[in-house]
Structure formats: structure tokens, C-alpha cells
C-alpha positions as CSV (number, residue, x, y, z in Angstrom):
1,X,-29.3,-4.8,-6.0
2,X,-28.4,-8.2,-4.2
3,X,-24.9,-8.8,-3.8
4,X,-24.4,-11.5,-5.8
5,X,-25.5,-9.1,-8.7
6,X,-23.3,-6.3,-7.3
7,X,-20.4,-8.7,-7.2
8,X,-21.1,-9.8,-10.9
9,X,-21.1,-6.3,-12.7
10,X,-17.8,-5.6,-10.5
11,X,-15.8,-8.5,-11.5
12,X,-16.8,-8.0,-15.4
13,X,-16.2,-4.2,-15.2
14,X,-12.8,-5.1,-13.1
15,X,-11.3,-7.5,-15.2
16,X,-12.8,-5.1,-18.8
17,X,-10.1,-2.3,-16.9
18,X,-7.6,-4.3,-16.0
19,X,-7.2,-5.7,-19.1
20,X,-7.2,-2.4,-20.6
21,X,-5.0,-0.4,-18.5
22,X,-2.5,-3.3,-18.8
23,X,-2.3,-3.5,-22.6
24,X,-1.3,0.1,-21.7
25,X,1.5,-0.8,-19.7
26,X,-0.4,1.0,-16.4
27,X,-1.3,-1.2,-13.4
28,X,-4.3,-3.5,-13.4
29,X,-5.6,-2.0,-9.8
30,X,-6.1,1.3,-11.1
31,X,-8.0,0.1,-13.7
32,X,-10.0,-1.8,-11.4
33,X,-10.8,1.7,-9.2
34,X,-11.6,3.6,-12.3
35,X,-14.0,0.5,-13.1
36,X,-15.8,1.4,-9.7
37,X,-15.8,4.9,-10.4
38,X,-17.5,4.1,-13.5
39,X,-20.3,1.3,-12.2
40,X,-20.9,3.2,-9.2
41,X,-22.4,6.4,-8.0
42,X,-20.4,8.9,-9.7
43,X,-21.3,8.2,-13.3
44,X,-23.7,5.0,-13.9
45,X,-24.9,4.3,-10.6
46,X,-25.2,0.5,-11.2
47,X,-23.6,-0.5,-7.7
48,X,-23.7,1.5,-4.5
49,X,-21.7,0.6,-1.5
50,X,-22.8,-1.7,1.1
51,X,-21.8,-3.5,4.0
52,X,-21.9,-6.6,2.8
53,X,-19.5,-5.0,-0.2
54,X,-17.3,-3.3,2.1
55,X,-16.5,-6.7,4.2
56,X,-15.6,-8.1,1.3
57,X,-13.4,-5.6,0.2
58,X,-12.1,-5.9,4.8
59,X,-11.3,-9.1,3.5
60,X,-9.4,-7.9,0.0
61,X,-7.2,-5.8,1.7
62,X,-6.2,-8.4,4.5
63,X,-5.6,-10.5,1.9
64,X,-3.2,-7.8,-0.2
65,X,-0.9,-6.5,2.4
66,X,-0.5,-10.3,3.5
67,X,0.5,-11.2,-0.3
68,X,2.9,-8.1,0.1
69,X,4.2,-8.9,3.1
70,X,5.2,-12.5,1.9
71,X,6.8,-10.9,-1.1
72,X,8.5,-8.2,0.8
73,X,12.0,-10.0,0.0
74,X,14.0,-9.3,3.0
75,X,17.8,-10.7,0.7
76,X,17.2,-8.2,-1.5
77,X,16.8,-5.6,1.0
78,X,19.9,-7.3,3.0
79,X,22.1,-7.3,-0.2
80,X,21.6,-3.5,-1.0
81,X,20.6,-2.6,2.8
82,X,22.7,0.6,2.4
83,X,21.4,2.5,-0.4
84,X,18.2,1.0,0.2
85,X,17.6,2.4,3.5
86,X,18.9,5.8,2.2
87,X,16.9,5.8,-0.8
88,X,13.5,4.5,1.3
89,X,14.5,7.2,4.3
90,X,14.7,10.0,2.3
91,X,11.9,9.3,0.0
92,X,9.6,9.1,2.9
93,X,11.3,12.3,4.8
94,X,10.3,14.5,2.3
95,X,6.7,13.4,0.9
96,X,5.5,13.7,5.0
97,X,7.7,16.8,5.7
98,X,6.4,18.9,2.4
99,X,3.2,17.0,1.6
100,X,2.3,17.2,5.2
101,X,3.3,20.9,5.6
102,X,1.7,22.3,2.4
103,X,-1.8,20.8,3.8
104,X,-1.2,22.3,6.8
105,X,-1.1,25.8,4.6
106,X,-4.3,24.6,3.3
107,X,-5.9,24.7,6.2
108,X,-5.9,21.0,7.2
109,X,-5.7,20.1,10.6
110,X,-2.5,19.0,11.9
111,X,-3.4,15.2,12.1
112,X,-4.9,15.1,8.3
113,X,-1.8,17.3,7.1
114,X,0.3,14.4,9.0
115,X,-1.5,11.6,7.6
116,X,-1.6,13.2,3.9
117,X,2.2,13.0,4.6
118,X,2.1,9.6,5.5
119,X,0.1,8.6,2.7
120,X,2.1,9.7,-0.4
121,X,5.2,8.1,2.0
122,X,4.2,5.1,0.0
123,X,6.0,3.2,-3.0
124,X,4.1,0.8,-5.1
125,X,7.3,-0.7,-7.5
126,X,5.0,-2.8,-9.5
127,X,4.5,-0.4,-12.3
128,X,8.5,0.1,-12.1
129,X,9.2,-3.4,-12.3
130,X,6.9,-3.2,-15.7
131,X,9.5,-0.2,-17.3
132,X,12.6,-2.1,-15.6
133,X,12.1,-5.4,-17.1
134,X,11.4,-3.8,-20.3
135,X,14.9,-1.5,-20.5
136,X,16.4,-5.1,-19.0
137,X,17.5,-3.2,-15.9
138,X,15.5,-5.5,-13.5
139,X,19.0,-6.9,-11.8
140,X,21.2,-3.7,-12.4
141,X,22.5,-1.5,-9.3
142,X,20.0,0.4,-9.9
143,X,16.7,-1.8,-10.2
144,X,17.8,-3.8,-7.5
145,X,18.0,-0.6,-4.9
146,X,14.8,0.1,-6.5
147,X,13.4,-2.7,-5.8
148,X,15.5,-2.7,-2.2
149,X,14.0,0.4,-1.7
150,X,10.3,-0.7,-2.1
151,X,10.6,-3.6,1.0
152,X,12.0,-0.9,3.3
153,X,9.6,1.9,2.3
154,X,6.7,-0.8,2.9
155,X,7.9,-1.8,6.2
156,X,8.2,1.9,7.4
157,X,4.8,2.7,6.1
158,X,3.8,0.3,7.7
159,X,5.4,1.3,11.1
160,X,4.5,4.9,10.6
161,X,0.8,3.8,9.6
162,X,0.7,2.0,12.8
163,X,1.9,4.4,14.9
164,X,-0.4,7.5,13.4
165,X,-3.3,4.7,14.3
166,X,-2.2,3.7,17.9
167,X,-1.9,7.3,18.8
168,X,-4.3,9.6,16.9
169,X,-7.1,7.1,16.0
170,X,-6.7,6.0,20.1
171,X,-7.2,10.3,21.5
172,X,-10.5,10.7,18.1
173,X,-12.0,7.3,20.2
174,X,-10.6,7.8,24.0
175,X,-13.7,9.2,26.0
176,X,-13.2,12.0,28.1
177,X,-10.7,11.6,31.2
178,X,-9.9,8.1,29.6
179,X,-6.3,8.9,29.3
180,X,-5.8,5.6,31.6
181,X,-7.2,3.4,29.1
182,X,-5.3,5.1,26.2
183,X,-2.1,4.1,27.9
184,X,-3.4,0.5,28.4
185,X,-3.9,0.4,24.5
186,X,-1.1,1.5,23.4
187,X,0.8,-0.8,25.8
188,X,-1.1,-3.6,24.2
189,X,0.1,-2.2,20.9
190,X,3.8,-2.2,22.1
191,X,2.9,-6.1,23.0
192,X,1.6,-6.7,20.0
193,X,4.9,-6.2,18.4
194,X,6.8,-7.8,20.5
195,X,4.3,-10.8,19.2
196,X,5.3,-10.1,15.3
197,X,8.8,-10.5,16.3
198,X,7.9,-14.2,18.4
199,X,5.6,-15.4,15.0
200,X,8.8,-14.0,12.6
201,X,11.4,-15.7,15.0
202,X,9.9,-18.8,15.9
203,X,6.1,-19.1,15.8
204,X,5.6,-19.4,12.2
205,X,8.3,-21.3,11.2
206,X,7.2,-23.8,13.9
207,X,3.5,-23.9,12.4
208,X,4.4,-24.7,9.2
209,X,6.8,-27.1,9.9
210,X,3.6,-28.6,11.4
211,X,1.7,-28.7,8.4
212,X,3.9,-31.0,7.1
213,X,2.7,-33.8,9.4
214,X,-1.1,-33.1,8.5
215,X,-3.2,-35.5,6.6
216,X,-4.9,-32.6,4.6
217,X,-4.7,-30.9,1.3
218,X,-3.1,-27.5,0.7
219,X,-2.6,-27.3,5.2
220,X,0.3,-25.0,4.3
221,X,-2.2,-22.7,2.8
222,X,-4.7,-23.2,5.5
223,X,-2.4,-22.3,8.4
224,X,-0.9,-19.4,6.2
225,X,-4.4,-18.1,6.0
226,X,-5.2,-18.8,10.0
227,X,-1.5,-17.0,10.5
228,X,-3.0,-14.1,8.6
229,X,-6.3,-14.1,9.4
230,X,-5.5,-14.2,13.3
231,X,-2.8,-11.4,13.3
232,X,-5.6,-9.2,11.3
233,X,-8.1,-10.3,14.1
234,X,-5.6,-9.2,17.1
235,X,-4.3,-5.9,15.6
236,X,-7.8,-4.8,15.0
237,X,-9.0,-5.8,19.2
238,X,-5.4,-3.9,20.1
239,X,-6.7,-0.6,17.8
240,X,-4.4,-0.9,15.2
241,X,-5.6,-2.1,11.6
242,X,-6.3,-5.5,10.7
243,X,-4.4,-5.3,7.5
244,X,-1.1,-4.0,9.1
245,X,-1.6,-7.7,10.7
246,X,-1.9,-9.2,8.1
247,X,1.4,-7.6,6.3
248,X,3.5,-8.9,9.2
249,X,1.5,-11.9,9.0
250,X,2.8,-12.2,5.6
251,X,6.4,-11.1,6.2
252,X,6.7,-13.8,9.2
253,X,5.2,-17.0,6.5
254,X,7.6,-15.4,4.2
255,X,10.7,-16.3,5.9
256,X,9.6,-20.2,5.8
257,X,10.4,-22.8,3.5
258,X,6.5,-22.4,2.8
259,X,6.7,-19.1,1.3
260,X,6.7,-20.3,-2.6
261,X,3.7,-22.7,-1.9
262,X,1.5,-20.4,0.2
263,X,2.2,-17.5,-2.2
264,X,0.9,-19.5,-5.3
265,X,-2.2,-21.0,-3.6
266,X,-3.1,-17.4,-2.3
267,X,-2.7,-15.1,-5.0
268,X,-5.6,-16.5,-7.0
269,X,-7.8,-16.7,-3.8
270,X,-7.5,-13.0,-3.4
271,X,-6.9,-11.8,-6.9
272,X,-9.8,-13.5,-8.2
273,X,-12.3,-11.8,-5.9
274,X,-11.3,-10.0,-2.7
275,X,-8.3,-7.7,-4.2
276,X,-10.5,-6.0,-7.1
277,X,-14.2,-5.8,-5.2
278,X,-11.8,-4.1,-2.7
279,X,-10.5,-1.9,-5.9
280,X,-13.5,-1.2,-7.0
281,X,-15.7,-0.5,-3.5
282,X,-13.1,2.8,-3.1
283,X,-14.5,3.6,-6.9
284,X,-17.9,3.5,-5.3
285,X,-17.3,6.0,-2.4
286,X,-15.8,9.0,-4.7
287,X,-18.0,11.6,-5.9
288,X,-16.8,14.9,-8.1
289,X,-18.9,16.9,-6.5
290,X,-16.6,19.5,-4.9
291,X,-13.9,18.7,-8.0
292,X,-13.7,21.9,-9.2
293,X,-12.8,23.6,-5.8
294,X,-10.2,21.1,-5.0
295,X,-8.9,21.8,-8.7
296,X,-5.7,23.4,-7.0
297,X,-5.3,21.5,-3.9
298,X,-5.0,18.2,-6.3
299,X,-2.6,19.9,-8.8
300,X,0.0,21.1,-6.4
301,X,-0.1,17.8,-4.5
302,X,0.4,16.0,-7.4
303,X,3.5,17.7,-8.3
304,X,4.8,17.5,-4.8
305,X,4.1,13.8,-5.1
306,X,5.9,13.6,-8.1
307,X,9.2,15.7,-6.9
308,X,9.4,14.6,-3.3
309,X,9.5,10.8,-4.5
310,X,12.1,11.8,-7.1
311,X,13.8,13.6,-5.2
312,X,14.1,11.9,-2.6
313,X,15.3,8.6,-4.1
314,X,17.9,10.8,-6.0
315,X,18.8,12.4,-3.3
316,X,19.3,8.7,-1.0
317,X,21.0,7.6,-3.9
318,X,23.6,10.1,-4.1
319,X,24.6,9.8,-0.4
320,X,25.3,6.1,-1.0
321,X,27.8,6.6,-4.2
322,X,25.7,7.0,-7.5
323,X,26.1,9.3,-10.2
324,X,23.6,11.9,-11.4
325,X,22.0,10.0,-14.2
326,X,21.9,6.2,-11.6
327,X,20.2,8.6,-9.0
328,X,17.5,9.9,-11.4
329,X,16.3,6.3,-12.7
330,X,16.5,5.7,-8.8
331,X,14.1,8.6,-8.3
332,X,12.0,8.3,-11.0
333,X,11.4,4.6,-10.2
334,X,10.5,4.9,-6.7
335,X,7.3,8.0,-8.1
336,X,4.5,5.6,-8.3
337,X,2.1,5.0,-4.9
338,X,-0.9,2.7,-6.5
339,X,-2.0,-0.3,-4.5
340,X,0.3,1.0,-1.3
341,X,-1.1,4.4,-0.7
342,X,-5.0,3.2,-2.1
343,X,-4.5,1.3,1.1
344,X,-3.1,3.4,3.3
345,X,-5.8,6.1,2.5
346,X,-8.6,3.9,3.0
347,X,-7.2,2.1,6.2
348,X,-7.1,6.3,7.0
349,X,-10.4,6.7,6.2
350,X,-12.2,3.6,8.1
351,X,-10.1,4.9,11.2
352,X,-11.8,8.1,10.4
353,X,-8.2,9.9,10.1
354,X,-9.9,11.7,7.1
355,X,-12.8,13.4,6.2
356,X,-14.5,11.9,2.8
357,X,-13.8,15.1,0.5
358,X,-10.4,15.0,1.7
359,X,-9.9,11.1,0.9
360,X,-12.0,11.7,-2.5
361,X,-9.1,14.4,-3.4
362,X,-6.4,11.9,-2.3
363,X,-7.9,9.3,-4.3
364,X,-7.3,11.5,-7.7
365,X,-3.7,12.8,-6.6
366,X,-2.6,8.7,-6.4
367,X,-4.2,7.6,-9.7
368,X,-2.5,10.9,-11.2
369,X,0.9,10.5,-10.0
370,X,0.8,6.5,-10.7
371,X,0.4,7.3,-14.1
372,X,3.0,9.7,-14.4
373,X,5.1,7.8,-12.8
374,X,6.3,5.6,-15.6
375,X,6.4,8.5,-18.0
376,X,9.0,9.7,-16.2
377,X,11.1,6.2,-15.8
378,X,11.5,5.7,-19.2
379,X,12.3,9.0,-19.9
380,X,15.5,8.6,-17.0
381,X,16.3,5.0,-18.0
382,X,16.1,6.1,-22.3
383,X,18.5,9.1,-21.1
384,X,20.9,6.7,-20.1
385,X,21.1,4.7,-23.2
386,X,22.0,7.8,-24.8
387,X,25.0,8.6,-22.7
């Protein structure tokens, strides 16, 4: 089928599911992946992957972790930096320490079981936000760690996402005795850095003061997007991934007085057709072929996704002064993984950090604890009301 066809059945199927799954409270992007599961291989076999699919989906998840990194709102994190940090540290501590371990015991090699780890390190708050809003606990103590919680958990995932990239992906594609220009990359990684902390500290702010002297429509949305689109372009020639650029990218615009402007000019470029052919092209690559023997691998790990976010976030909150019942909403709302671990396994995947029946498996365990996830939030935040 021609791409313009293929792009035609996903958007229809993607926004059927997302509609669907969000009269039912769930997020919109898992709809959209079950919608590629559904049009693709594994049951109708109306699109199949391609390249010219999975460059736009490149593009979808540049265009995501930037949103995320403009929104990543670096007050809220400063306001509640303490439990925050606790809450984010400990919830990532445990997910890579036990998640990590356990697929070890399952006879994973040591960099998959790490990566596995660093995968369900992830916190995707959206669906929380849903249940928080609804209980009118957005802008309590405990929402606002939540939700503090969520920025720093990003940004370490981010760091740790990196680093697993710079240092396994670089040994999987060094050739043999190129230990010399292993060393060189990585040094180029450390400089790359030190060039997100230059565009945070003074390059951005100085290009978009610029754009207010240009003669052209929406230039604070066209230099956002050459911002974003150049960080992808040098993190991926340094070996790292194109869409950690991009989140820095998107945390260095956000700082700027051009943060509400670029943010509501770009979310409808990418949400109306990057973010859910991107959605739906990881629908297109699973298969349940080997389902049934990875029935127990997916079952434990989804439990251990479940507990080590909860927790962990209990556990954070605890050391920084909240009761029992405060600590379990905190837990319970820091569970679900969606759009932030989706990534993070397929940024694993490209680097080839994990095999395909390994990343199908994943795949399942994040859609499964994603929609426990807010189960379990109104079950901690109804428990309160009762007390």
C-alpha cells in the first residue's frame, strides 16, 4: 500500500481508539498502539511497516519528548524539590534494581536485564493527572509531588537512557580494537552536554529573543522547531538518540518567555500526525507469536512494575514526612509508564539494546501496568475520603 493510504487507515483507526480509550478515562496513546496492533500484522494486516512509516514515526517521537521537555515544569519541581527527588529516586532505584535483576534470573543478558530496568524507570503522570483532577487533588501536597516527581523522573530517564546508549550501544557498534574511537565518542557525548547546559543558559533564550525582530509569521515556532530539530540532528552524529535531543531541546525553549506560544503552535503539528503514526508504527512491529511462552515472564513483570513504582513513591514519600495513607496516593500515582517507557523501549530497540521478542513482551507489560495504574489511584485517593 502507498503511504499516503497507510497514513489514512492509521489516522482513522488512531483517532476511532483514542476516542475510545478516552471516554474510558485510559490514555489516548494507548489506544492509538492497540489501533496499530489491530491494522497491522498481527490481526488485520491492512498496514505493514515501512521506512517511509517509520521516519515518520523518527519524526513523532522527536516531536513528543520535545513537547515533554517544554512542559517538564522546572517551579514545580523547585517548589517541592525535596520530596520530589525522593519520590523520583526511589521509584527509579527499585524498578532497575528488581526489574533488572529478575531478568537477569530469566536468562537475559546483563545489558537487556539493565535496560528492562531502565525502561519501567519511567513515569508517564498524564493518566494521574486524569484521576487527580477528578478527586480535585491536582494542587494538594500530594498531586503536586506527584506531579514534581514526574519532571525529575523524566530528566533521570533521560540521563540514564543516555548514558545506557553512549556506553552499551557505543561497545554493540565499536569494531574490534576500536576502543580509541569509543573514547573519542563518548567524549563528544560529555561535550554534548556541556552544549545543553550553553542552549539552557544562554543560547535559547538569546534565539528567541531574536525572533522577535523577524518579519515572519509564527518565527517563534520556526526557531523552536530548528532548536529541536538541530539538538536531535547532533545527539544522533555524537551516538546518542535523536529524541533525547530533542527533550533538552524542549526543556532549554521552555525556560523562555516563548514557552506558552511555541507549545500551542506545536502540539497540533505533532499530535495531529507524527505522535500517533509513531503510536501506531510500534502496533505494527508486535506479533503474538511466542505469547504463550512469555505468558510468565509478562505476568511477574507486570506485578513488579506495579509494586516497585508504588513502592517506591511510598517509600520517597515517607522519608520526606508523609503519612501512610499521603504516601500510598503518592505511589499509586507515580504506577503508570505509557508514552515515557513506549519511548524508551523503542529508542532501545532502534539502538538494537533489545532483541524484538524481548521488546514485543515489554510492549504488553507497559499497556498492562498503564491500565492498572489508575485502578489503583482511585482506590488510594477514595481511601482517603473515607478516613
Amino acid at each position: 500500500m502507498s503511504l499516503l493510504g497507510s497514513l489514512v487507515i492509521i489516522l482513522v483507526s488512531t483517532t476511532f481508539f483514542n476516542h475510545l480509550f478516552a471516554r474510558m478515562s485510559l490514555p489516548g496513546v494507548l489506544g492509538q498502539l492497540i489501533a496499530g496492533i489491530v491494522i497491522g500484522p498481527a490481526i488485520l494486516s491492512f498496514v505493514h511497516p515501512s521506512e517511509n512509516l517509520t521516519e515518520f514515526a523518527e519524526i513523532g517521537v522527536i516531536l513528543l519528548m520535545f513537547m515533554a521537555g517544554i512542559e517538564s515544569n522546572l517551579d514545580q519541581l523547585k517548589k517541592y524539590l525535596k520530596p520530589a527527588l525522593a519520590v523520583a529516586l526511589a521509584g527509579v532505584i527499585l524498578p532497575v534494581l528488581i526489574m533488572g535483576g529478575i531478568s537477569f534470573l530469566f536468562g537475559y543478558h546483563f545489558q537487556e536485564a539493565l535496560f528492562i530496568g531502565v525502561v519501567f524507570s519511567a513515569t508517564s503522570v498524564s493518566i494521574s493527572v486524569v484521576v487527580l483532577r477528578e478527586f480535585n487533588q491536582l494542587e494538594s501536597r500530594e498531586g503536586a509531588t506527584i506531579l514534581g516527581a514526574a519532571v525529575a523522573d523524566d530528566i533521570i530517564g533521560v540521563l540514564l537512557l543516555s548514558l545506557m546508549i553512549a556506553l552499551i550501544g557505543g561497545n554493540q557498534t565499536a569494531p574490534a580494537g576500536g576502543q580509541k574511537s569509543l573514547v573519542i565518542q563518548l567524549l563528544f557525548q560529555a561535550l554534548f552536554f556541556v552544549g545543553v547546559y550553553l542552549l539552557v543558559k544562554w543560547i535559547a533564550p538569546a534565539i528567541m529573543k531574536l525572533t522577535d525582530q523577524l518579519l515572519v509569521p509564527t518565527s517563534r515556532t520556526i526557531c523552536a522547531m530548528i532548536i529541536c530539530l538541530s539538538m536531535a540532528f547532533l545527539a544522533d552524529e555524537v551516538g546518542l538518540s535523536g529524541a533525547i535531543g530533542a527533550f533538552f531541546a524542549g526543556i532549554a525553549v521552555g525556560q523562555t518567555t516563548a514557552r506558552a506560544v511555541v507549545d500551542q503552535y506545536i502540539e497540533p503539528i505533532g499530535n495531529a500526525i507524527f505522535v500517533p503514526v509513531f503510536f501506531a508504527n510500534i502496533g505494527l512491529e508486535l506479533s503474538f507469536s511466542n505469547f504463550f511462552s512469555s505468558l510468565p515472564f509478562i505476568i511477574l513483570m507486570t506485578l513488579l512494575a506495579v509494586l516497585t513504582k508504588w513502592f517506591g513513591g511510598a517509600i520517597g514519600a515517607r522519608l520526606t514526612g508523609f503519612d501512610q495513607q499521603s504516601s500510598q496516593i503518592v505511589g499509586t500515582g507515580m504506577i503508570a509508564r505509557g508514552e515515557m517507557a513506549l519511548i524508551t523501549a523503542q529508542i532501545g530497540f532502534s539502538a538494537k539494546l533489545l532483541a524484538q521478542s524481548l521488546y514485543v513482551d515489554l510492549i504488553l507489560v507497559i499497556v498492562l501496568a498503564t491500565l492498572i495504574a489508575p485502578l489503583l489511584l482511585r482506590w488510594s485517593l477514595s481511601s482517603q475520603k473515607k478516613f
